[in-house]
RODO-2510 file (C-alpha; in nm, 4 decimals, decimal comma):
residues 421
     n   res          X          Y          Z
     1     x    -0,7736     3,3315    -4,6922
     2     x    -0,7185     3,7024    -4,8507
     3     x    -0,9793     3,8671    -4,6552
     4     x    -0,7917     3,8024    -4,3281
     5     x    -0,4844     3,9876    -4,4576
     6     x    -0,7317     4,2787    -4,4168
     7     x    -1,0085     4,2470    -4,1918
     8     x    -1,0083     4,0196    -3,8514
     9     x    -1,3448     4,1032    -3,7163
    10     x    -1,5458     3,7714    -3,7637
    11     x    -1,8896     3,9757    -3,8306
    12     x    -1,6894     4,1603    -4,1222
    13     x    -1,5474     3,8787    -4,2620
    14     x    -1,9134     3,7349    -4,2734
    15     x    -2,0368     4,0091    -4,4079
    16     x    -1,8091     4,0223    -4,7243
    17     x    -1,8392     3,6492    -4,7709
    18     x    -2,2131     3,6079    -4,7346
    19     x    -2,2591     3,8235    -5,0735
    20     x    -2,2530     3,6622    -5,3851
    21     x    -1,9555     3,8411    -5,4561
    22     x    -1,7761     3,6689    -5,1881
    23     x    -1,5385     3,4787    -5,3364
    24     x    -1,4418     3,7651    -5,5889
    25     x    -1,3583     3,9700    -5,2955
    26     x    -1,1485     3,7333    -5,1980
    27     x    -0,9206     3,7594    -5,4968
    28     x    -0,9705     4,0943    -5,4958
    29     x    -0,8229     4,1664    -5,1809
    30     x    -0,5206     3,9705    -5,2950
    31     x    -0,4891     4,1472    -5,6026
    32     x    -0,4660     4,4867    -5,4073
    33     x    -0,2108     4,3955    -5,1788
    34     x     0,0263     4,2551    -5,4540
    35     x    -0,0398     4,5943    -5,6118
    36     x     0,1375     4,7767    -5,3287
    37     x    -0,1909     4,9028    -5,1751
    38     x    -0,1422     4,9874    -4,7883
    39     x    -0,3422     4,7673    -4,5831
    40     x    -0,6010     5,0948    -4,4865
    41     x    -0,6473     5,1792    -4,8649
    42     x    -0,6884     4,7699    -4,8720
    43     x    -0,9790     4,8067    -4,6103
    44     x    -1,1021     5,1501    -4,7654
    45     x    -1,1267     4,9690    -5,1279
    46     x    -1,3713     4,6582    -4,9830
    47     x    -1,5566     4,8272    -4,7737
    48     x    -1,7066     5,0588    -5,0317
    49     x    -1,7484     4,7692    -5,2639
    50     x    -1,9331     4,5905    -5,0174
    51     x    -2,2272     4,8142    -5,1176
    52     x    -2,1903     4,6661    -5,4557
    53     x    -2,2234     4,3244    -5,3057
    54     x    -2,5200     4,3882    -5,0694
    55     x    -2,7005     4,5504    -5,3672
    56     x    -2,6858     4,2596    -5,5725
    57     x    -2,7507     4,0421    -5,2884
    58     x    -3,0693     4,1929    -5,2191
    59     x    -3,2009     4,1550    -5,5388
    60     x    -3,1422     3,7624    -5,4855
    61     x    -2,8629     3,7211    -5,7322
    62     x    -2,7066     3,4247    -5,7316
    63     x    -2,3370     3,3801    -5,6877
    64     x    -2,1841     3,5560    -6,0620
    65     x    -1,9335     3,3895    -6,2569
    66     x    -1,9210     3,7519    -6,4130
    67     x    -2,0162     4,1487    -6,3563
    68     x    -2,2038     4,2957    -6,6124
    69     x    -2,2316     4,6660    -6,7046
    70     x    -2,6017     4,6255    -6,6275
    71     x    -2,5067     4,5539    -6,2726
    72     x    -2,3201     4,8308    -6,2242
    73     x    -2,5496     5,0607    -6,3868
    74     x    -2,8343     4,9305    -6,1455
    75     x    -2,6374     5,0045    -5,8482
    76     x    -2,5038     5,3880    -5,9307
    77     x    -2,8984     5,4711    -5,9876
    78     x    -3,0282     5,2857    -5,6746
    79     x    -2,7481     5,3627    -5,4557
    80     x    -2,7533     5,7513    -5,3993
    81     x    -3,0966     5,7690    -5,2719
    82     x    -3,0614     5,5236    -5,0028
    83     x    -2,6830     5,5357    -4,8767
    84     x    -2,6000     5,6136    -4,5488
    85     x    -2,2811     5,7861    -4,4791
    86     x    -2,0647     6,0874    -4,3049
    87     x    -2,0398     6,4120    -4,4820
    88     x    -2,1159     6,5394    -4,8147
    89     x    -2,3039     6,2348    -5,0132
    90     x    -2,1347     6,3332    -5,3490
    91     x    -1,8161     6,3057    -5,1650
    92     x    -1,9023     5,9503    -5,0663
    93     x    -2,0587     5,8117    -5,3769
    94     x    -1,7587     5,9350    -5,5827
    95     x    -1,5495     5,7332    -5,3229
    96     x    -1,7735     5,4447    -5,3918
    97     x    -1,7455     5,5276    -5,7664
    98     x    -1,3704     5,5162    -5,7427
    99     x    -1,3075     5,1327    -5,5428
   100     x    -1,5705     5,0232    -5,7557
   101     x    -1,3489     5,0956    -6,0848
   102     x    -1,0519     4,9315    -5,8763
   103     x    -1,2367     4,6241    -5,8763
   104     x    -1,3588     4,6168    -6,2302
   105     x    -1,0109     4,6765    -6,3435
   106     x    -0,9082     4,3238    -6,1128
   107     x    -1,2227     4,1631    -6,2641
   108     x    -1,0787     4,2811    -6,6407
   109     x    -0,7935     4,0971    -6,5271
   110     x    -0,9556     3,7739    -6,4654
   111     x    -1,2135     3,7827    -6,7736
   112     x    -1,4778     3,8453    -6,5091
   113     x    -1,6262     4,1586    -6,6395
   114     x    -1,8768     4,1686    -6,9293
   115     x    -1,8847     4,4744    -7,1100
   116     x    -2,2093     4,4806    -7,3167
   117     x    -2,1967     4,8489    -7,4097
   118     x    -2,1533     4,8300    -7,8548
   119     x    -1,8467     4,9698    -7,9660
   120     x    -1,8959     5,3084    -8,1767
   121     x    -1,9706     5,2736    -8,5488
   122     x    -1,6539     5,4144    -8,6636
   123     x    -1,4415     5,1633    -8,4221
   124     x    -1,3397     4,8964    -8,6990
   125     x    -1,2655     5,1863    -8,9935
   126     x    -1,0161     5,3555    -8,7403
   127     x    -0,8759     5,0147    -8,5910
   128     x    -0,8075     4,9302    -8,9449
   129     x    -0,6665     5,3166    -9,0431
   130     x    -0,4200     5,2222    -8,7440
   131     x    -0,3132     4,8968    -8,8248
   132     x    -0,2384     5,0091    -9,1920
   133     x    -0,0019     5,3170    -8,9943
   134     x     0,1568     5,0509    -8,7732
   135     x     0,2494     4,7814    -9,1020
   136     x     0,3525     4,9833    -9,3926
   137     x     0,3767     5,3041    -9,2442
   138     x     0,6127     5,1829    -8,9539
   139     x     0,4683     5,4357    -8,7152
   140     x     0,5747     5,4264    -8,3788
   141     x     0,3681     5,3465    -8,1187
   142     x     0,3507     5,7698    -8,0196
   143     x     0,2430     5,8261    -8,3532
   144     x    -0,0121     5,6109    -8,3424
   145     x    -0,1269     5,7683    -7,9942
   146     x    -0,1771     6,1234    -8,2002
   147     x    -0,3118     5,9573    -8,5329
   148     x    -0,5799     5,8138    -8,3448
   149     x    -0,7085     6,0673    -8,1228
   150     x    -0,6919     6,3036    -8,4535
   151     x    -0,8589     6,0560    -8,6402
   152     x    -1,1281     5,9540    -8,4062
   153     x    -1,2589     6,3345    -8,3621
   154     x    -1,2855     6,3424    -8,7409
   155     x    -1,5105     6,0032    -8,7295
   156     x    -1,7028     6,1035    -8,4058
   157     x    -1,7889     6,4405    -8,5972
   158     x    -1,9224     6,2695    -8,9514
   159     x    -2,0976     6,0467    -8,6996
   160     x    -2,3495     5,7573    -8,9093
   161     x    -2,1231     5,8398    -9,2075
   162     x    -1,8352     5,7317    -9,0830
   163     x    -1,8339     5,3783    -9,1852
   164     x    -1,6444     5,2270    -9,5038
   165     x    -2,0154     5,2758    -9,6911
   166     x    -2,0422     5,5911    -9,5564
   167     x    -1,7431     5,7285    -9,6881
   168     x    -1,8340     5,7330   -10,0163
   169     x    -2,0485     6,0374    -9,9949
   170     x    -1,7500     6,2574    -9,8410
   171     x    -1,6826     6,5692    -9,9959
   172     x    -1,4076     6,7872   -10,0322
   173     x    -1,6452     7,0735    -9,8463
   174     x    -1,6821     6,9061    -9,5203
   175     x    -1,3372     6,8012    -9,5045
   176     x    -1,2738     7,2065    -9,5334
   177     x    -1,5439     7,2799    -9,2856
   178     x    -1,3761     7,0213    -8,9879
   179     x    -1,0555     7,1038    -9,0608
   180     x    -1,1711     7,4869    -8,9811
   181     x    -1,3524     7,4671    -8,7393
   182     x    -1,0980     7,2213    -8,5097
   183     x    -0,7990     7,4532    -8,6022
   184     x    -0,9957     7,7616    -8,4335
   185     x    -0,9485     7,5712    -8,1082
   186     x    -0,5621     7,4484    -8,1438
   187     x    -0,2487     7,5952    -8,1706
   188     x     0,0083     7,5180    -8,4344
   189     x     0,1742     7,1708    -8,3064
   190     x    -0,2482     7,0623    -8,3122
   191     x    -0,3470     7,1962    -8,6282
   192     x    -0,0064     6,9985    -8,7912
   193     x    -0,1171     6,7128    -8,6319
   194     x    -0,4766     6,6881    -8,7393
   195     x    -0,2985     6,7767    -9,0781
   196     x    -0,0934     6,4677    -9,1051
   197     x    -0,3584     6,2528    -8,9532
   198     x    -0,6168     6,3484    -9,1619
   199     x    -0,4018     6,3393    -9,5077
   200     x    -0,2930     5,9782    -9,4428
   201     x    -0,6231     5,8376    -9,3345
   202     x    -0,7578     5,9846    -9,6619
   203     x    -0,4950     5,7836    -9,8299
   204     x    -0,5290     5,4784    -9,6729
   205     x    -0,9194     5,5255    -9,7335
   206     x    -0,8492     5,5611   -10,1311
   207     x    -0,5983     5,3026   -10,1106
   208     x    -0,8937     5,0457    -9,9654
   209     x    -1,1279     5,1984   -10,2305
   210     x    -1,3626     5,3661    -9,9755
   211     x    -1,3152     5,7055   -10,1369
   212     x    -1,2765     5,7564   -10,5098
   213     x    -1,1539     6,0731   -10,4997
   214     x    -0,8135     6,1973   -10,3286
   215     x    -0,9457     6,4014   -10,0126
   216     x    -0,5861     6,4013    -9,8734
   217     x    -0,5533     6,7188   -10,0559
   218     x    -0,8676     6,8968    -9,9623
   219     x    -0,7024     6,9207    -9,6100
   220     x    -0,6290     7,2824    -9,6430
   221     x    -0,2770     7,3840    -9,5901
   222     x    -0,1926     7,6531    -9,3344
   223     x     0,1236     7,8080    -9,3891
   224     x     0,3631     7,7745    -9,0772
   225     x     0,7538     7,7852    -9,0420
   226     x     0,9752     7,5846    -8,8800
   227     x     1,1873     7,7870    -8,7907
   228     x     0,9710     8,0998    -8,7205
   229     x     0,9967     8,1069    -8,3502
   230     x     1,2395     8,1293    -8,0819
   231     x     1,2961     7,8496    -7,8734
   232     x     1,2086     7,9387    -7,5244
   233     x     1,3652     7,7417    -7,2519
   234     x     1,4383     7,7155    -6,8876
   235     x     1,7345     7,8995    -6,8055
   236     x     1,9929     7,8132    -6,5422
   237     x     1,8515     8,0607    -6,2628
   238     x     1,5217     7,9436    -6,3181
   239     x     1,6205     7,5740    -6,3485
   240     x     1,8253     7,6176    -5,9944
   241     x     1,5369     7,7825    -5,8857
   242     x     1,3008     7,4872    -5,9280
   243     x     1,5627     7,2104    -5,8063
   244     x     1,5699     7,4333    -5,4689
   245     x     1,2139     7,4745    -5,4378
   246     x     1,1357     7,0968    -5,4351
   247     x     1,1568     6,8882    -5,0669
   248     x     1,3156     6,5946    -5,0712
   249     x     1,2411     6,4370    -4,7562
   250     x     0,9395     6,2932    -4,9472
   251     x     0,9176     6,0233    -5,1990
   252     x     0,7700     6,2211    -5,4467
   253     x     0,9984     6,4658    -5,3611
   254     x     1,2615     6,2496    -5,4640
   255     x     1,1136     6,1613    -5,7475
   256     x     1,0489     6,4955    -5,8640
   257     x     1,3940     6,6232    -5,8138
   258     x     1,5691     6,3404    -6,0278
   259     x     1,3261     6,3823    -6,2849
   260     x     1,4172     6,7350    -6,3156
   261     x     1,7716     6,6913    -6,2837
   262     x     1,7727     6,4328    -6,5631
   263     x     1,6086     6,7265    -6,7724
   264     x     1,8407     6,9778    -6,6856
   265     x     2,1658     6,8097    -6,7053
   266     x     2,1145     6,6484    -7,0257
   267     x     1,8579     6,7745    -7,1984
   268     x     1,6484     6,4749    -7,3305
   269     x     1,3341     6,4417    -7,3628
   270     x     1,0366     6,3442    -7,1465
   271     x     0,9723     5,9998    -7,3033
   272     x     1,3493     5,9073    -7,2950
   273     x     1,2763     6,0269    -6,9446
   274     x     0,9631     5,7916    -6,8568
   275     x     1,1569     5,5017    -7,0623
   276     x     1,5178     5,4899    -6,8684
   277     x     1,5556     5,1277    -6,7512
   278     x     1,7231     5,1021    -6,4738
   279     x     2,0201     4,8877    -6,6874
   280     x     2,0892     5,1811    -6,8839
   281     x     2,2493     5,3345    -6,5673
   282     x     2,6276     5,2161    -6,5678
   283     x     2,7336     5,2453    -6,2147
   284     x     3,0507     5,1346    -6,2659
   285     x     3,1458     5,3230    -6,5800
   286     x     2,9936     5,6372    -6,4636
   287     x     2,7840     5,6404    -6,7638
   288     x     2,3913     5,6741    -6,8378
   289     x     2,2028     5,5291    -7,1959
   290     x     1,9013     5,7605    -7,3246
   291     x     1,7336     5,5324    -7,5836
   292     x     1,6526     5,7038    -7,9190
   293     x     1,3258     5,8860    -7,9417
   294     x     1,1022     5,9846    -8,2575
   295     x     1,3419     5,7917    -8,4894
   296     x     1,6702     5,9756    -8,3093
   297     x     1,9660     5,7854    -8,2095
   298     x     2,0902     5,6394    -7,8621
   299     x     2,3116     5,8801    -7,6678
   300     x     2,5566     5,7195    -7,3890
   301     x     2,6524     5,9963    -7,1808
   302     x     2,8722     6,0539    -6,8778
   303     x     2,6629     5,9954    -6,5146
   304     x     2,7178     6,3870    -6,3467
   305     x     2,7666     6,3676    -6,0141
   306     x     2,4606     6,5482    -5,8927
   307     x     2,2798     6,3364    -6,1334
   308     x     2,3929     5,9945    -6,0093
   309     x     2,3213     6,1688    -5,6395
   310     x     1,9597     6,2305    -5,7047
   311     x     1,8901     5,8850    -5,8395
   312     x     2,0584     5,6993    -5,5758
   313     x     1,8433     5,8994    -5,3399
   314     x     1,5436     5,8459    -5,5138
   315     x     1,5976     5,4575    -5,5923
   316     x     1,7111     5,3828    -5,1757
   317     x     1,4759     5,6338    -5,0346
   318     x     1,1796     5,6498    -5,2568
   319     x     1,1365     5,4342    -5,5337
   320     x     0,8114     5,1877    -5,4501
   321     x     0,9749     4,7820    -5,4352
   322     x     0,8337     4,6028    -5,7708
   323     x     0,9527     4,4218    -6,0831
   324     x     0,9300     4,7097    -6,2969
   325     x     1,2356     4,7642    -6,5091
   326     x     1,1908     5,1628    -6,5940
   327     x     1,3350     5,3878    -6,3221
   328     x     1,0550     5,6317    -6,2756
   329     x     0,7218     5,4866    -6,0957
   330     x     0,4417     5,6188    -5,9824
   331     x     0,4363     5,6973    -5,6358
   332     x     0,0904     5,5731    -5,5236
   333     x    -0,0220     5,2051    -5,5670
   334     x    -0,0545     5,0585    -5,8059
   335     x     0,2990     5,1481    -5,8639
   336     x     0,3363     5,1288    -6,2755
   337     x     0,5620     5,3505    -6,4863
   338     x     0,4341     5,7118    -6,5261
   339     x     0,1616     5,6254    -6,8361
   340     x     0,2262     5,8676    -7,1322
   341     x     0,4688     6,1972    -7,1778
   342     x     0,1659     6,4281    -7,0028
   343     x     0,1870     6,2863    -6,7204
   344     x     0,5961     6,3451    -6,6838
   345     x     0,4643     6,7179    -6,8343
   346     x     0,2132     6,7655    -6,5870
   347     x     0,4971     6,6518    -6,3079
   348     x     0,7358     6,9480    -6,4697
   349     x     0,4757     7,2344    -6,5148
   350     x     0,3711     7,1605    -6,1336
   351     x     0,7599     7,2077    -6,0311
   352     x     0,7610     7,5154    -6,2531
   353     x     0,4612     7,6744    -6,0925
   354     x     0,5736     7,6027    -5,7567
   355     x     0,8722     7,8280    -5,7939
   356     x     0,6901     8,0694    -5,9586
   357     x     0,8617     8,0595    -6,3191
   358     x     0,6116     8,1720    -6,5363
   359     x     0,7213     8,0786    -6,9231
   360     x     0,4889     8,0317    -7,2268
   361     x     0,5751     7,6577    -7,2114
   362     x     0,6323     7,4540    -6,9202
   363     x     0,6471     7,1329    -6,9753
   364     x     0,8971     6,8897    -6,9573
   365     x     1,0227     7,0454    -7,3565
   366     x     1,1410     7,3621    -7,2304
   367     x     1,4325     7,2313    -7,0289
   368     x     1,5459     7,0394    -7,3409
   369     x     1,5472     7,4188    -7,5038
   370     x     1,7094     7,5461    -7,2142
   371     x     2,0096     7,3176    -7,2149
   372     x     2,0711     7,3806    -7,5719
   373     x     2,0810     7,7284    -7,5578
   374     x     2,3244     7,7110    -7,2556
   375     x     2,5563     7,4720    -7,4743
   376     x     2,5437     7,7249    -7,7360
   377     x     2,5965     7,9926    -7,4888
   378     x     2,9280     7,8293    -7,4363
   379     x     3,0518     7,8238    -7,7613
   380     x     2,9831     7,4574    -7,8758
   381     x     2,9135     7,3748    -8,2304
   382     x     2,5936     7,2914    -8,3867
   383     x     2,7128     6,9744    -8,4390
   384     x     2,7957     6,9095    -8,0958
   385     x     2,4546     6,9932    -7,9697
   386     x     2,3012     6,7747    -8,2499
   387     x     2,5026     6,4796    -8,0658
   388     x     2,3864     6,5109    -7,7724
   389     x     2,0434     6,5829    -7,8148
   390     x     2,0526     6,2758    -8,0628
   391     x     1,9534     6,4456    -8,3344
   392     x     1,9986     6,2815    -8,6784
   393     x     1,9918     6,5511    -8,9101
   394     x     2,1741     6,8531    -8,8552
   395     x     1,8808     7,0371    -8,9804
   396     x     1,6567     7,0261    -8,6713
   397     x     1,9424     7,1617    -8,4702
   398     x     1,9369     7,5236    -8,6801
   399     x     1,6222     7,6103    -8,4321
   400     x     1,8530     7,7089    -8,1571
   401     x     2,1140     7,9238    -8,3990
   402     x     1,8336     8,1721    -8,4227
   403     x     1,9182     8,2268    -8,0025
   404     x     2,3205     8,2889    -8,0724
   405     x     2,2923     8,6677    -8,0145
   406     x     2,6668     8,6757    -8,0456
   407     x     2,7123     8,5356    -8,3951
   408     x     2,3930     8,7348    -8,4986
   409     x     2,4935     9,0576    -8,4122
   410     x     2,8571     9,0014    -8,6017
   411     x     2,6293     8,9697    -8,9311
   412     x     2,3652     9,2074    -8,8608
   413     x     2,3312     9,5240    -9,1197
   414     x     2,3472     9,8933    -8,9536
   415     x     1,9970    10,0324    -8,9530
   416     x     1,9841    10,3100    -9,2464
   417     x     1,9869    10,6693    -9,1146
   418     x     1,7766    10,9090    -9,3192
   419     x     2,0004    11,1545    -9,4384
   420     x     1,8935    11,5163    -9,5321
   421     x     1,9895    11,6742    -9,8335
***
């Protein structure tokens, strides 16, 4: 049976099975191991949720085809007060908290858990603004990340009123007053992207007849530039620096270090990053696939040595056994592909700060900035960057002619001299 991959003391075994959540366990315990769970964490994991079982045992439960919210609840408030443990007790109980989760993410799994808690009011008006982005707006599935974190702090802060009924009584005044107020606290890429969030739901609101009155354009406008900034990347020296700085005798380590050699050597971006299969590495031709990104094109470029050194070290040495196709995995269990681009951020900016590079972004973004600035450096064309960054449009690619200090300084006016008379 599963427990006995874990646990050989008879009393123990006993004890798990004698609960009415005894045969969950079970499955539970098998669930973990296929997850790539050592056999301690294994141990760790059923041993807190024990408590869980021995608190619904005493209060004479019967054996549960399900777990219900109000179960759980019931335990978290009786538990603290009557525990018994080493150390801190918050320490413990968030422990408990934690294995706890593990299994109601196996009992999600099975249809086992019963989630009673209502969904929030505005839950089918933004499920519906979504699915309207995703089939005649073609968003892509990023997008669609943004639009509806955007969109749900809108509906969270009109809170009864934000219902298809409720709609009707917005104004054009307290579209002004949340727009304000949420820019305050964002910089310029967050105040865009509550812009464009807030614009379309308006129109897909008018377009459903929710709203008789175009709101889209009581978003206010504020005025930015595209190209008013410099682009600010990792240099070389700093880039070397971090590669050095990172030790590779452990998996994450090795993980690490091809992540950030990927960056460096071909500047792509995170999420072409996260989503490299490992079929889009060409052993034989010496060749690596970056799939397009935010409606770029594919780029098939040549495997660099030190690159194709890094992953081999990381995919013999490091990379967790599973049937995962992406390259990149996380390195505790369960192993899964690292979740969304701040998590491959996160990774960077902790490499970044570890060599003590301090730059005003540090995310996984500033290495793509570097390596076009270094290409441009070395006298390649516009055009030639734009190809390798997969750019479509030549036009995004004039952000990094504003760092050719050469070219600029061959076009640059004298600065007038006053001249006495």
């Amino acid at each position: 049976m599963g427990l006995e991959r874990a646990f050989e003391c008879p009393v123990t075994l006993a004890k798990l099975r004698s609960g009415p959540l005894g045969t969950l366990l079970e499955g539970f315990c098998d669930w973990l191991l296929e997850q790539g769970f050592p056999r301690g964490s294994v141990r760790k994991h059923l041993s807190n949720v024990a408590h869980l079982n021995e608190h619904l045992g005493k209060r004479r439960r019967p054996q549960p085809q399900v777990v219900t919210v109000e179960d759980l609840d019931g335990f978290f408030r009786a538990y603290p007060s009557r525990c018994r443990h080493r150390g801190p007790r918050e320490e413990h109980v968030r422990r408990v908290r934690w294995s706890v989760n593990r299994f109601v993410q196996y009992l999600r799994q099975q249809e086992r858990f019963v989630d009673s808690t209502p969904p929030p009011i505005y839950a089918p008006l933004r499920d519906a603004y979504l699915d309207w982005m995703r089939r005649y707006q073609h968003a892509a599935p990023g997008t669609l990340e943004l639009r509806a974190q955007s969109v749900t702090m809108f509906l969270q802060w009109l809170g009864p009123q934000a219902t298809p009924s409720g709609l009707a009584g917005l104004n054009a005044e307290q579209v002004e007053q949340f727009f304000l107020a949420d820019a305050q606290h964002k910089g310029r890429a967050g105040r865009r992207s509550m812009q464009a969030a807030l614009r379309t739901f308006f129109r897909f609101c008018l377009q459903q007849g929710y709203i008789l009155q175009p709101l889209d354009r009581a978003v206010p406008t504020l005025r930015t530039y595209k190209l008013a900034t410099v682009p600010r990347g990792v240099s070389e020296q700093q880039a070397q620096q971090a590669l050095h700085g990172i030790d590779r005798t452990t998996p994450v380590g090795r993980r690490d270090y091809a992540v950030l050699q990927l960056l460096f050597s071909y500047g792509v971006r995170g999420g072409q990053v996260r989503a490299l299969r490992l079929g889009d590495i060409d052993w034989e031709q010496d060749q690596i696939l970056f799939r397009a990104s935010k409606h770029g094109k594919d780029v098939r470029l040549p495997l660099l040595p030190e690159v194709g050194e890094s992953l081999l070290d990381y995919l013999r040495n490091a990379r967790p056994a599973g049937a995962c196709p992406e390259v990149f995995l996380t390195c505790r269990a369960p192993y899964h592909p690292l979740p969304n681009s701040n998590a491959l951020s996160a990774l960077v900016e902790r490499r970044l700060q570890a060599a003590g590079i301090d730059l005003p972004s540090r995310g996984a973004h500033a290495f793509r900035h570097g390596f076009a600035t270094r290409m441009l450096q070395q006298g390649q064309t516009l055009k030639a960057i734009a190809d390798v960054l997969g750019h479509r449009h030549l036009g995004t690619t004039f952000l990094y002619a504003k760092v050719d200090f050469k070219a600029l300084q061959q076009v640059a006016l004298e600065w007038p001299q006053e001249v006495s008379p």
